[in-house]
N, CA, C and O atoms as CSV, one atom per row, in Angstrom:
chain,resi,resn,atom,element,x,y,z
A,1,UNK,N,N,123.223,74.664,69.085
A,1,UNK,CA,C,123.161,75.645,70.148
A,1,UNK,C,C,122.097,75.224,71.144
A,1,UNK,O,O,120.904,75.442,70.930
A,2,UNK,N,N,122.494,74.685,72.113
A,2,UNK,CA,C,121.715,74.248,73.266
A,2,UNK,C,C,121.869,74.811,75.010
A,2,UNK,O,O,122.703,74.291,75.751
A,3,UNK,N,N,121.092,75.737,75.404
A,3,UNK,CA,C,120.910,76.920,76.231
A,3,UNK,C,C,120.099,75.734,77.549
A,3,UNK,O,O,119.081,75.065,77.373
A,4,UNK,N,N,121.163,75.812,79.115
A,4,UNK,CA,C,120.790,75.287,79.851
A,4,UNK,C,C,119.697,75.752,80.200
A,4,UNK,O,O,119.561,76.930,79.870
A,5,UNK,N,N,118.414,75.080,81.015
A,5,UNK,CA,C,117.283,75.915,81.219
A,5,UNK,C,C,116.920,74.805,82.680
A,5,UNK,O,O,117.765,73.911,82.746
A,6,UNK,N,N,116.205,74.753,83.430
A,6,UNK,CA,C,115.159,74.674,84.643
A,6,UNK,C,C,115.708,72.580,84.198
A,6,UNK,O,O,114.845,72.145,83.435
A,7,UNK,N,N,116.569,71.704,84.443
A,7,UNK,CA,C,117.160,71.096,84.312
A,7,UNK,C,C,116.413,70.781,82.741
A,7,UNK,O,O,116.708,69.586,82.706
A,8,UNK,N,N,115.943,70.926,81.924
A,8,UNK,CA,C,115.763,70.415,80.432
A,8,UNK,C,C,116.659,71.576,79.253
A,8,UNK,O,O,116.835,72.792,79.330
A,9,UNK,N,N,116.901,71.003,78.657
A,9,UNK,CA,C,118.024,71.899,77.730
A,9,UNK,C,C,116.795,72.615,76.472
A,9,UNK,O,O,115.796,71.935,76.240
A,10,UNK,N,N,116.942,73.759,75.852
A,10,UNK,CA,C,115.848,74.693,75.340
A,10,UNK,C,C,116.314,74.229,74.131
A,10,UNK,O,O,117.455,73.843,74.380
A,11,UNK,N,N,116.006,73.980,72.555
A,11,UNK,CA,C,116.076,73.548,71.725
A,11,UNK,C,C,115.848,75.215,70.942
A,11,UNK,O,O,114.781,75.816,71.070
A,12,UNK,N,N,117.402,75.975,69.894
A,12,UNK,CA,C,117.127,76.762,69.191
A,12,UNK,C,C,115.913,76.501,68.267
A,12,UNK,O,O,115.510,77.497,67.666
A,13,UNK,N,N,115.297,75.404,68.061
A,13,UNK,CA,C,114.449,75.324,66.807
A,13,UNK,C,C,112.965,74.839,67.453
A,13,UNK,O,O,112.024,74.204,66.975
A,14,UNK,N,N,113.216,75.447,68.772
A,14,UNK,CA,C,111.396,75.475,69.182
A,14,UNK,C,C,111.336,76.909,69.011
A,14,UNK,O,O,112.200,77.777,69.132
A,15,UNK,N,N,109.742,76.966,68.607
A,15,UNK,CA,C,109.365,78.211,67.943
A,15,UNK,C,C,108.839,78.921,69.143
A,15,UNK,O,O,108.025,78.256,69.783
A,16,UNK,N,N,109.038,79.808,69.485
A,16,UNK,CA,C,107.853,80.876,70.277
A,16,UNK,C,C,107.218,81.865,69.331
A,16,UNK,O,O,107.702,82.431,68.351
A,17,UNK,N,N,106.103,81.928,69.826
A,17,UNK,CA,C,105.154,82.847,68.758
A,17,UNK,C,C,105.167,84.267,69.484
A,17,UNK,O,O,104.903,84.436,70.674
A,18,UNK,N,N,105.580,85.431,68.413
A,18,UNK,CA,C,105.703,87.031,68.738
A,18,UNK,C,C,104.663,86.947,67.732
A,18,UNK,O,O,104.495,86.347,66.671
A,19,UNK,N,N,103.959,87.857,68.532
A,19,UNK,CA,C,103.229,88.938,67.522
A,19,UNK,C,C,103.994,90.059,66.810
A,19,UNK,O,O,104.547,90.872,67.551
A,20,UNK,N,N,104.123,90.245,65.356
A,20,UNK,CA,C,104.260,91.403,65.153
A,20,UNK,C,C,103.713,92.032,63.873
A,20,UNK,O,O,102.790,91.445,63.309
A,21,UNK,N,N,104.126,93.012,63.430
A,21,UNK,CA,C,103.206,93.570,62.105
A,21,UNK,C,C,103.475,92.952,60.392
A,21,UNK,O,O,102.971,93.471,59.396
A,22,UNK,N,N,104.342,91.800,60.390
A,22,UNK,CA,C,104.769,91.638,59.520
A,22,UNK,C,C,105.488,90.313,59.584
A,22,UNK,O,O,106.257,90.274,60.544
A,23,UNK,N,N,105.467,88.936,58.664
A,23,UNK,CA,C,105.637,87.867,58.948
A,23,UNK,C,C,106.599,87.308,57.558
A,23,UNK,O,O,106.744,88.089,56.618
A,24,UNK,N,N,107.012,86.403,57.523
A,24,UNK,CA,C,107.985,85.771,56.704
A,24,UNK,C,C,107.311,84.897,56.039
A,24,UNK,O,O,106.360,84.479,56.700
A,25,UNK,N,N,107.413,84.371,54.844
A,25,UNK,CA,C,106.392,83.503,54.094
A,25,UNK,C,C,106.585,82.128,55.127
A,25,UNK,O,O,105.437,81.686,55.184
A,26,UNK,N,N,107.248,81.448,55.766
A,26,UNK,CA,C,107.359,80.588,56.404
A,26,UNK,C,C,106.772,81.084,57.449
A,26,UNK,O,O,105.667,80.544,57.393
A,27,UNK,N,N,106.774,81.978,58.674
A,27,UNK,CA,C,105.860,82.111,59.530
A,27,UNK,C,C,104.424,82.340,59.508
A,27,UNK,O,O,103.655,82.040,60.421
A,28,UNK,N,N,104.042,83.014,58.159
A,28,UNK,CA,C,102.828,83.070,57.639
A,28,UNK,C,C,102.253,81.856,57.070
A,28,UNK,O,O,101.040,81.685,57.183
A,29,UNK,N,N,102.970,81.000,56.479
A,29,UNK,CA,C,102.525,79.753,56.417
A,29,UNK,C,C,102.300,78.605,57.643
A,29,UNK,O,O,101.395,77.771,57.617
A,30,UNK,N,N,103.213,78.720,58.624
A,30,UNK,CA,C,102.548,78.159,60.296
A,30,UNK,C,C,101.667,78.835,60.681
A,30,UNK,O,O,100.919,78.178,61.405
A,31,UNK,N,N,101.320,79.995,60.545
A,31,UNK,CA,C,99.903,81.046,60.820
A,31,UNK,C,C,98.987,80.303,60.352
A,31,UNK,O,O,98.089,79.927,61.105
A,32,UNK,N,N,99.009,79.924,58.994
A,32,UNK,CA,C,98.118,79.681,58.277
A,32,UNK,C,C,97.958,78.585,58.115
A,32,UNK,O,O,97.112,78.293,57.269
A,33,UNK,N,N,98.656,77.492,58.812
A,33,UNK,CA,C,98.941,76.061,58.619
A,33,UNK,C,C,98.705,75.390,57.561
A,33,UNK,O,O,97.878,74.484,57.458
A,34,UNK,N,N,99.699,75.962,56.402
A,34,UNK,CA,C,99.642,75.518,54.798
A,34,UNK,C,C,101.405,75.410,54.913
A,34,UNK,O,O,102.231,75.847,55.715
A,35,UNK,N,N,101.474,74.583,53.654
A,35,UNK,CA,C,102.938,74.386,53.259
A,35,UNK,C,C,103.525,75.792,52.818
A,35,UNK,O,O,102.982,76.440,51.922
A,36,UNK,N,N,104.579,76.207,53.437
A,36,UNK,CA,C,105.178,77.046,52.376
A,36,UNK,C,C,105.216,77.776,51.070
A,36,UNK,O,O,105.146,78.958,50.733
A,37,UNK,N,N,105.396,76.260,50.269
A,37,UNK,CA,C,105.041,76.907,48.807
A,37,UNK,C,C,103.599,77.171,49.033
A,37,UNK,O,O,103.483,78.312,48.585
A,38,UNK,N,N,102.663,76.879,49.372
A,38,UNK,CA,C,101.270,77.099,49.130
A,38,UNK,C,C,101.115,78.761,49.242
A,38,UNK,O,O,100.478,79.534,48.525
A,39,UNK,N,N,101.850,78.983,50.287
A,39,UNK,CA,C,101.865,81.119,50.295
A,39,UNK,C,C,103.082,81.260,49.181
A,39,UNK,O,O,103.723,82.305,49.296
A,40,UNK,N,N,103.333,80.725,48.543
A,40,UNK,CA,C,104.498,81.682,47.775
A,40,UNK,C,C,103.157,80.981,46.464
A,40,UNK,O,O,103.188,82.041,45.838
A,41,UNK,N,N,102.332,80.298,45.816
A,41,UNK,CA,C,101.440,80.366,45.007
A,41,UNK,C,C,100.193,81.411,45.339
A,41,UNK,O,O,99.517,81.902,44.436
A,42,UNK,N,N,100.013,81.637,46.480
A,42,UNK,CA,C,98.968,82.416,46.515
A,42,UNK,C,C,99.597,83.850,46.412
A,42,UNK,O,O,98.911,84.792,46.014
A,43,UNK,N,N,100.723,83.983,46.723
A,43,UNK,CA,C,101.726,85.487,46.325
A,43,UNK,C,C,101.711,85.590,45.102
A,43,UNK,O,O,101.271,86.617,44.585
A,44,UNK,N,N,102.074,84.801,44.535
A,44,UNK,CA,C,102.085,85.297,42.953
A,44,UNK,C,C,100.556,84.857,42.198
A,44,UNK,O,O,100.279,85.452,41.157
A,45,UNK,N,N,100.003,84.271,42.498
A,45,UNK,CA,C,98.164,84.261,42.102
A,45,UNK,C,C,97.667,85.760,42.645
A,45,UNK,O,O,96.668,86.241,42.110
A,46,UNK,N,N,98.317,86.472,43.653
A,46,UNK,CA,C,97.573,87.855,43.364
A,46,UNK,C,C,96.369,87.746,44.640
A,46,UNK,O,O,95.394,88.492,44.731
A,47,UNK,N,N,96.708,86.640,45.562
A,47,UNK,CA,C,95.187,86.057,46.855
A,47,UNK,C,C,95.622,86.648,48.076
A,47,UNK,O,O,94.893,86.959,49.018
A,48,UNK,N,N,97.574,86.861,47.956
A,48,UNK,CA,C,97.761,87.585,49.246
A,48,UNK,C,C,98.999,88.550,48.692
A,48,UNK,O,O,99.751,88.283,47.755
A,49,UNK,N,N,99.005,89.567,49.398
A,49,UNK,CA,C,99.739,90.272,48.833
A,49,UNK,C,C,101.036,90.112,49.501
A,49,UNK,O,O,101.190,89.285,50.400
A,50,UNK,N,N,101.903,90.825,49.114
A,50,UNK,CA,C,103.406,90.508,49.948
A,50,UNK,C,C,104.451,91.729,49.687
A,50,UNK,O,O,104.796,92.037,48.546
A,51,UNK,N,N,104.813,92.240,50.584
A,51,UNK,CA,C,106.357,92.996,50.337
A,51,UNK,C,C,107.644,92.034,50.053
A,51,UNK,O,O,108.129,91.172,50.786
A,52,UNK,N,N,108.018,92.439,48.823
A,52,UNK,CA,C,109.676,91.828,48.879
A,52,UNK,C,C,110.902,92.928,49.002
A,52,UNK,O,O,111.046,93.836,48.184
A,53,UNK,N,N,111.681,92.739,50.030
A,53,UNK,CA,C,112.556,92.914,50.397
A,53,UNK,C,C,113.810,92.410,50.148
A,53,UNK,O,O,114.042,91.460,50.896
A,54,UNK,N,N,115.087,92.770,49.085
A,54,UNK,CA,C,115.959,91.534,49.112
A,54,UNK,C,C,115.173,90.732,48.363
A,54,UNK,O,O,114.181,90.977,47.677
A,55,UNK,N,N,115.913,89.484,48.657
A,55,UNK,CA,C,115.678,88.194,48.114
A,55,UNK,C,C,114.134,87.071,49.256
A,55,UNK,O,O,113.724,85.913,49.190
A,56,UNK,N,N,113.833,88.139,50.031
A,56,UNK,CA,C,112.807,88.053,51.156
A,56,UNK,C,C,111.354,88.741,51.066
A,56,UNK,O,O,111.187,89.953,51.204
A,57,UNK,N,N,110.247,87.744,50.796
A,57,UNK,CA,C,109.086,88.236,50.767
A,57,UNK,C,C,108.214,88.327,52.158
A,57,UNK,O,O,108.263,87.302,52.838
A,58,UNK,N,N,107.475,89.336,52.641
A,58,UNK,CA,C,106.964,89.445,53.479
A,58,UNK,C,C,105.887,90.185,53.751
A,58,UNK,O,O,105.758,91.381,53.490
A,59,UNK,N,N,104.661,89.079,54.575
A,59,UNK,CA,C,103.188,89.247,54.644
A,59,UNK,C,C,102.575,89.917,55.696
A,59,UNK,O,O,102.595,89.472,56.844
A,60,UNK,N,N,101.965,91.083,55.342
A,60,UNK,CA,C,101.764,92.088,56.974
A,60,UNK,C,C,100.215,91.243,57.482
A,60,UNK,O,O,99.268,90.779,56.846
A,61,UNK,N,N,100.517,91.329,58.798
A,61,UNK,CA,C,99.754,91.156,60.183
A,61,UNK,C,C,98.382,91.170,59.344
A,61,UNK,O,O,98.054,90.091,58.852
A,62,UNK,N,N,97.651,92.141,59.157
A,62,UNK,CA,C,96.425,92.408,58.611
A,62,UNK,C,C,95.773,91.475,57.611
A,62,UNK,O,O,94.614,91.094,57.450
A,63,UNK,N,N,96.918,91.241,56.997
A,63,UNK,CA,C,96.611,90.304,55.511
A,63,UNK,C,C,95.841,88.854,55.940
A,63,UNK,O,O,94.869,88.226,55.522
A,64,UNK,N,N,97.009,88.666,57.193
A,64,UNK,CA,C,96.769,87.251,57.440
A,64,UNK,C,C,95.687,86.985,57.924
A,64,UNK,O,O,94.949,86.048,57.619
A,65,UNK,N,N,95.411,88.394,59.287
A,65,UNK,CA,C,94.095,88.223,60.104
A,65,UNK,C,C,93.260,88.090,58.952
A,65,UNK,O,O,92.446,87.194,59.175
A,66,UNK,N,N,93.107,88.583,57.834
A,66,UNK,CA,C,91.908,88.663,56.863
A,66,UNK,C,C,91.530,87.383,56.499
A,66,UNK,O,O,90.407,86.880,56.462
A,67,UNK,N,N,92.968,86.776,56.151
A,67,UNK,CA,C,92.983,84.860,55.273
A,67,UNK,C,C,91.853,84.228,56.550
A,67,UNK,O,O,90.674,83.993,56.284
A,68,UNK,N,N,92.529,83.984,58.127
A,68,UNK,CA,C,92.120,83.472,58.832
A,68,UNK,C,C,90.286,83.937,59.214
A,68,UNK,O,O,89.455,83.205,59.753
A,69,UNK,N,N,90.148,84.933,58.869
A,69,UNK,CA,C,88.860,85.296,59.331
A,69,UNK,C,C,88.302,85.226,57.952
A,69,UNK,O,O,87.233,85.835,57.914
A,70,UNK,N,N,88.631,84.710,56.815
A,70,UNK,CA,C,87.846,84.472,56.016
A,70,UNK,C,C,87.738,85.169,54.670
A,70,UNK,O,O,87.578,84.751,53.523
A,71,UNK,N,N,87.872,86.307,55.174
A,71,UNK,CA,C,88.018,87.626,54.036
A,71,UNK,C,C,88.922,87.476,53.125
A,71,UNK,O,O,89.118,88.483,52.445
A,72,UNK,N,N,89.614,86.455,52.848
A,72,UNK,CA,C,90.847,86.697,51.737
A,72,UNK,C,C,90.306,86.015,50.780
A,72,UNK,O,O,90.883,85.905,49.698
């Protein structure tokens, strides 16, 4: 899926960053610039907490600001 744009074509798999209250273990892991699995070990070590939803775990806004500022 490639969307004409300002003559360069927009690539579905460039990321734009939204803020919002609640992140996907993969967006929380580019937050956090760790691998993936590295937040799904610290989910189940009990270091970050997580809602699962479905077959979908997910890390609220707050949590992360905490990791990044140190507090986690």
């Amino acid at each position: 899926m490639v969307t004409e744009g300002q003559g360069k074509a927009k690539r579905w798999w460039k990321k734009t960053y939204v803020e919002r209250d609640v992140y996907t273990v993969r967006e929380a892991a580019e937050k956090l610039r760790v691998h993936f699995n590295t937040v799904y070990r610290l989910i189940a070590s009990g270091e970050i907490q997580a809602v699962r939803v479905g077959k979908r775990r997910f890390v609220s806004k707050a949590v992360l600001d905490g990791m990044l500022a140190g507090k986690g």
